[in-house]
Every structure is written in structure tokens, then in C-alpha cells.
N, C-alpha and C positions, 0 to 999 in steps of 0.2 A: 479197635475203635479209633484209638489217634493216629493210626496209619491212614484208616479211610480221612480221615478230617484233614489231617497234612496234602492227600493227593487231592482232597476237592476245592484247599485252600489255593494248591500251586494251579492246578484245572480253571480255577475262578481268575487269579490273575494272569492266568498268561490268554484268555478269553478278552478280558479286559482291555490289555496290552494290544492285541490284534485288532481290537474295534476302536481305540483310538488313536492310530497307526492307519486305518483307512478314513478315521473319518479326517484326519489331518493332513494325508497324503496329498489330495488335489490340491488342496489350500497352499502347501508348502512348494509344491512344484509349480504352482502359478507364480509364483515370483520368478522363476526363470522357464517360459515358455515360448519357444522362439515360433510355435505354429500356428501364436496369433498375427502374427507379423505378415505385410505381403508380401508375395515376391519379387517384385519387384520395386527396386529403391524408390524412396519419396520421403519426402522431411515433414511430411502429413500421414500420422498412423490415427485416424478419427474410429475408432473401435465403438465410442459412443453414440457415433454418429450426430454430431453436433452441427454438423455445418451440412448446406445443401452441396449438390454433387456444385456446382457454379463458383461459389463461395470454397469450397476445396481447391476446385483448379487457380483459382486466383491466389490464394493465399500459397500453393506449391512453387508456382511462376514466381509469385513475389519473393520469397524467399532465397530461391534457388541465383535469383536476377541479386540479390541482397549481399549474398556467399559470394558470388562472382566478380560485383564490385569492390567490398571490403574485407573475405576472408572471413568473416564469421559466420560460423554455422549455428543458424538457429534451427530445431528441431521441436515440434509440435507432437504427444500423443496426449492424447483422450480416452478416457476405460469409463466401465462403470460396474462395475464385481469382477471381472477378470482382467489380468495384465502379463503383459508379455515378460515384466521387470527385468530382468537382468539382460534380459535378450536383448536387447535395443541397445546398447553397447558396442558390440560388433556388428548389430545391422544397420548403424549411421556412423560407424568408424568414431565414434568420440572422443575430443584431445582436449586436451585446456582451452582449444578457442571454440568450442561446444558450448552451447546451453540448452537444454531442453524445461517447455511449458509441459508441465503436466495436468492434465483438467480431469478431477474426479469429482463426481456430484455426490458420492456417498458422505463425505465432511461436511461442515460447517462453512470452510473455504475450500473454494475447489481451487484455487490452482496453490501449484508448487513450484519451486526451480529448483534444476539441476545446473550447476555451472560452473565453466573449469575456469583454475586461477589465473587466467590469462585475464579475465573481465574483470575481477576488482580491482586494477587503480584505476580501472574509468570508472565504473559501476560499482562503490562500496556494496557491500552486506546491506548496511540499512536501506540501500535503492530497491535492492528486491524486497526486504521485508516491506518498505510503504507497499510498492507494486502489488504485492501478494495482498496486503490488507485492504488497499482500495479498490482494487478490480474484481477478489475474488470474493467479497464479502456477498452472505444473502440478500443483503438489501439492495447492492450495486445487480448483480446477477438477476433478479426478480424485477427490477426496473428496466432492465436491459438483455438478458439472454446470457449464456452459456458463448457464446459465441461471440457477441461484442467483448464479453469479459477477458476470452482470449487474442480478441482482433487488440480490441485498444491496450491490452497488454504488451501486444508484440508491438506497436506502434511505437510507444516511447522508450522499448529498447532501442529501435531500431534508429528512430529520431537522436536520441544521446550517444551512440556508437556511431553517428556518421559526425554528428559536431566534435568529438572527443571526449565526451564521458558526460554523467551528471553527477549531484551530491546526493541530487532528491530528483523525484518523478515528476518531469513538468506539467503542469496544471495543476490547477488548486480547487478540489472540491466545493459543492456548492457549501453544504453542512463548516467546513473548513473555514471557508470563508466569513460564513456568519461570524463564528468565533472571531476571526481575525478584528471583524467590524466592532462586534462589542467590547471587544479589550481596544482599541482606539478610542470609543465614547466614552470609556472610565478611563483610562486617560484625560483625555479633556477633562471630565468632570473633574477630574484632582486637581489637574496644572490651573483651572477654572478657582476653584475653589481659595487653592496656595494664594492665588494674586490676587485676592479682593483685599483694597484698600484697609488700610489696619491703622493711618493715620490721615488728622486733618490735610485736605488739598492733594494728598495722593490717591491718583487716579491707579496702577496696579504694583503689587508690591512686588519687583522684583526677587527681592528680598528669599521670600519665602517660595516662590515657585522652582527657584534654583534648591531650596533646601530640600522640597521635594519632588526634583528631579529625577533622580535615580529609580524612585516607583511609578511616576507616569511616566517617562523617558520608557522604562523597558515596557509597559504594558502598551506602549504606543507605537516605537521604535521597535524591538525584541519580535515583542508577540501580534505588533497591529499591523507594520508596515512588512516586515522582515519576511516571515511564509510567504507573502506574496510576492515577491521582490524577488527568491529565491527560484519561484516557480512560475513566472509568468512573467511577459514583456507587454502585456495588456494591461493600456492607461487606467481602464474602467474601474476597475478593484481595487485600483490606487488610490483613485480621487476619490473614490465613496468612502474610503477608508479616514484620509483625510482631512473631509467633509463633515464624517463621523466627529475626530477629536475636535474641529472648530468649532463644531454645534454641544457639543459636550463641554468647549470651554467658554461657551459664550453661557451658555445655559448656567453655566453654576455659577459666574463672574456675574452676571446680569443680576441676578437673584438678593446681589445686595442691593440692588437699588429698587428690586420692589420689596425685599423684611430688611432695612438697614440693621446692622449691627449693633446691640446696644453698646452706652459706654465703656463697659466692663472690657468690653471684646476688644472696642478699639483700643484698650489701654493695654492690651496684650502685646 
């Protein structure tokens, strides 16, 4: 009796073992599958088929014309449940001055980078991580395509690798921006605030706007002027910005002369 039980116990898992052994076998060998690849070279493996055949040929040219003038090989694939993974290694020759766009729609963000260390002291770590978080987000993607996501991706690689590097990814979102704009209004509204008159015949209290300089200075400066500054040579976002803390410091400043302060305050 505990012979039979022992051979239907070893029976039971080595049954077990064999079915999930097959069921993980395609899975596992998809990470190195070189017979999704085409035959013939190209720095565009569109497996997702993201891009029309038009939009493929241009973006091949562009790149190849890219590599030719500066030496760096940028590489494109796209999947979506199957991937070539490890193949693509030797099917684009990849060195440290490699990067490959990866576009998978099954995550949350679809792109990824691969990139060899030749590119980070122009292109820090954090340039791809913005890259990756503002291009491949669902929101950027659903407003825009699979395909712009990867086009304007490759754009400001390719734009910061021909001027000699970035810190940050040029242009500054719209969403971004707002931010930038409200922390300049509260700015003003502090610096506004600090220099309303706190004695008889003075018109604004120096005094006090320098003491609290340091928190509207950096929410002004730092955080209102600075992203912008950083990533963008366009006056527009400047001046609104700008615009922002004057009307923020006129606003809180004005305000004493329409509820004056009683005396208590001025005797502060």
C-alpha cells in the first residue's frame, strides 16, 4: 500500500514538472529568439507594427543618415507579447555607442532604453528616465499615438547628441508648465505680501521682503523660472511666468490699501 502511494506521489510530480516545463518553455525562449528578426539589417524592428510602411522608411533613412554623420547608433524595436530579446545584440552589432527605443504597449509605459555607457556624460540616467516618463506615459500616448511617442522620443535624443549633450529633455510640458506658472504667483504673492508698508510714510518695506526672500526667491527663481530656463530658449513661458509673480506681487501689495492694516500690525 505505501509502495503504490510513494510511485503515484513520484508519478504525480514528475507529470507536474513536464507541464510546467512546457508551459514555460516558449515564454523562456522568447527572450532569446532570433527568428523574429528580419533578414535583412535595419535599425527599425516594428514587430508591433506601429508605424505605417512610409513613416518606417523615413525614420530607417533618418537614422542610418544620423549614425553616418555622428557615430551613434540609435536602434528602434517594437513588440507586443513576443520579442526577439536577446537576439537583437548581435543582429545590430551593439557597443557602448548603442541605444535602443524599446516600445511595448503591454505596460503602463511603453517605452524603455537600452544604452551603452558611452552616452552618459552627454545624456545623464535622469535624461532618459524624464524621456521615458514624458513620452511614454498613457496619457502622452492616447493623446498622441504609439508612434509620435517613439518619433518625439528619438527627436530630442538626437537633437542633444548633435549640440553635445543635455541635463534634462528639451521642452517643457504643458501640465509642467502650469506648475512652473503657479509657484511664480505664490511667489509674488509672498514677496507682495513681505513689502506692504509696516511704518508711517513707507511706501514698501524692503526690510522684510529680503527676510523672506529665500521662500519666494526659490519658488520663483528655483521652481518658477528655472524648468523653464533649463529647457527651453522660448521667451513665451518666460514672460507669463514673470507676468505671473508681478501680478501676484502687485495683488497682495495693493491689498493694503484697499483693508489697511490696523495699528497693532503697523506697530509690528
Amino acid at each position: 500500500m505505501k509502495h503504490n502511494l510513494l510511485r503515484w506521489v513520484r508519478a504525480s510530480f514528475a507529470f507536474l514538472l513536464v507541464v510546467s516545463l512546457w508551459m514555460l518553455g516558449p515564454e523562456a525562449r522568447a527572450y532569446d529568439n532570433p527568428q523574429l528578426l528580419p533578414a535583412a539589417p535595419t535599425p527599425v524592428v516594428d514587430l508591433a507594427k506601429t508605424f505605417t510602411s512610409l513613416q518606417r522608411e523615413n525614420l530607417v533613412q533618418e537614422l542610418e543618415t544620423f549614425e553616418q554623420e555622428t557615430g551613434w547608433r540609435l536602434r528602434v524595436l517594437t513588440q507586443f507579447e513576443q520579442t526577439p530579446g536577446r537576439a537583437v545584440i548581435p543582429f545590430w552589432n551593439l557597443d557602448d555607442k548603442s541605444a535602443v527605443l524599446v516600445a511595448d504597449a503591454k505596460g503602463g509605459n511603453i517605452l524603455s532604453f537600452a544604452v551603452g555607457d558611452d552616452f552618459y556624460p552627454l545624456l545623464p540616467r535622469t535624461f532618459w528616465i524624464e524621456l521615458q516618463t514624458r513620452f511614454g506615459n498613457q496619457y502622452f500616448v492616447r493623446d498622441n499615438g504609439e508612434d509620435q511617442a517613439i518619433l518625439q522620443s528619438l527627436s530630442a535624443v538626437e537633437g542633444c547628441l548633435r549640440k553635445g549633450g543635455c541635463s534634462v529633455v528639451p521642452g517643457i510640458p504643458q501640465e509642467q508648465w502650469i506648475l512652473t506658472l503657479v509657484t511664480s504667483v505664490v511667489g509674488g504673492i509672498i514677496c507682495g505680501f513681505a513689502g506692504r508698508p509696516r511704518k508711517e510714510g513707507q511706501f514698501f518695506s524692503w526690510q522684510w521682503a529680503l527676510i523672506f526672500s529665500p521662500l519666494w526667491g526659490m519658488l520663483f527663481l528655483s521652481f518658477g523660472l528655472g524648468p523653464v530656463l533649463v529647457r527651453t530658449s522660448d521667451w513665451l513661458p518666460i514672460a507669463r511666468n514673470v507676468a505671473g509673480f508681478s501680478i501676484g506681487l502687485l495683488g497682495a501689495f495693493l491689498s493694503h490699501y484697499i483693508h489697511p492694516a490696523s495699528p497693532s500690525e503697523n506697530e509690528v
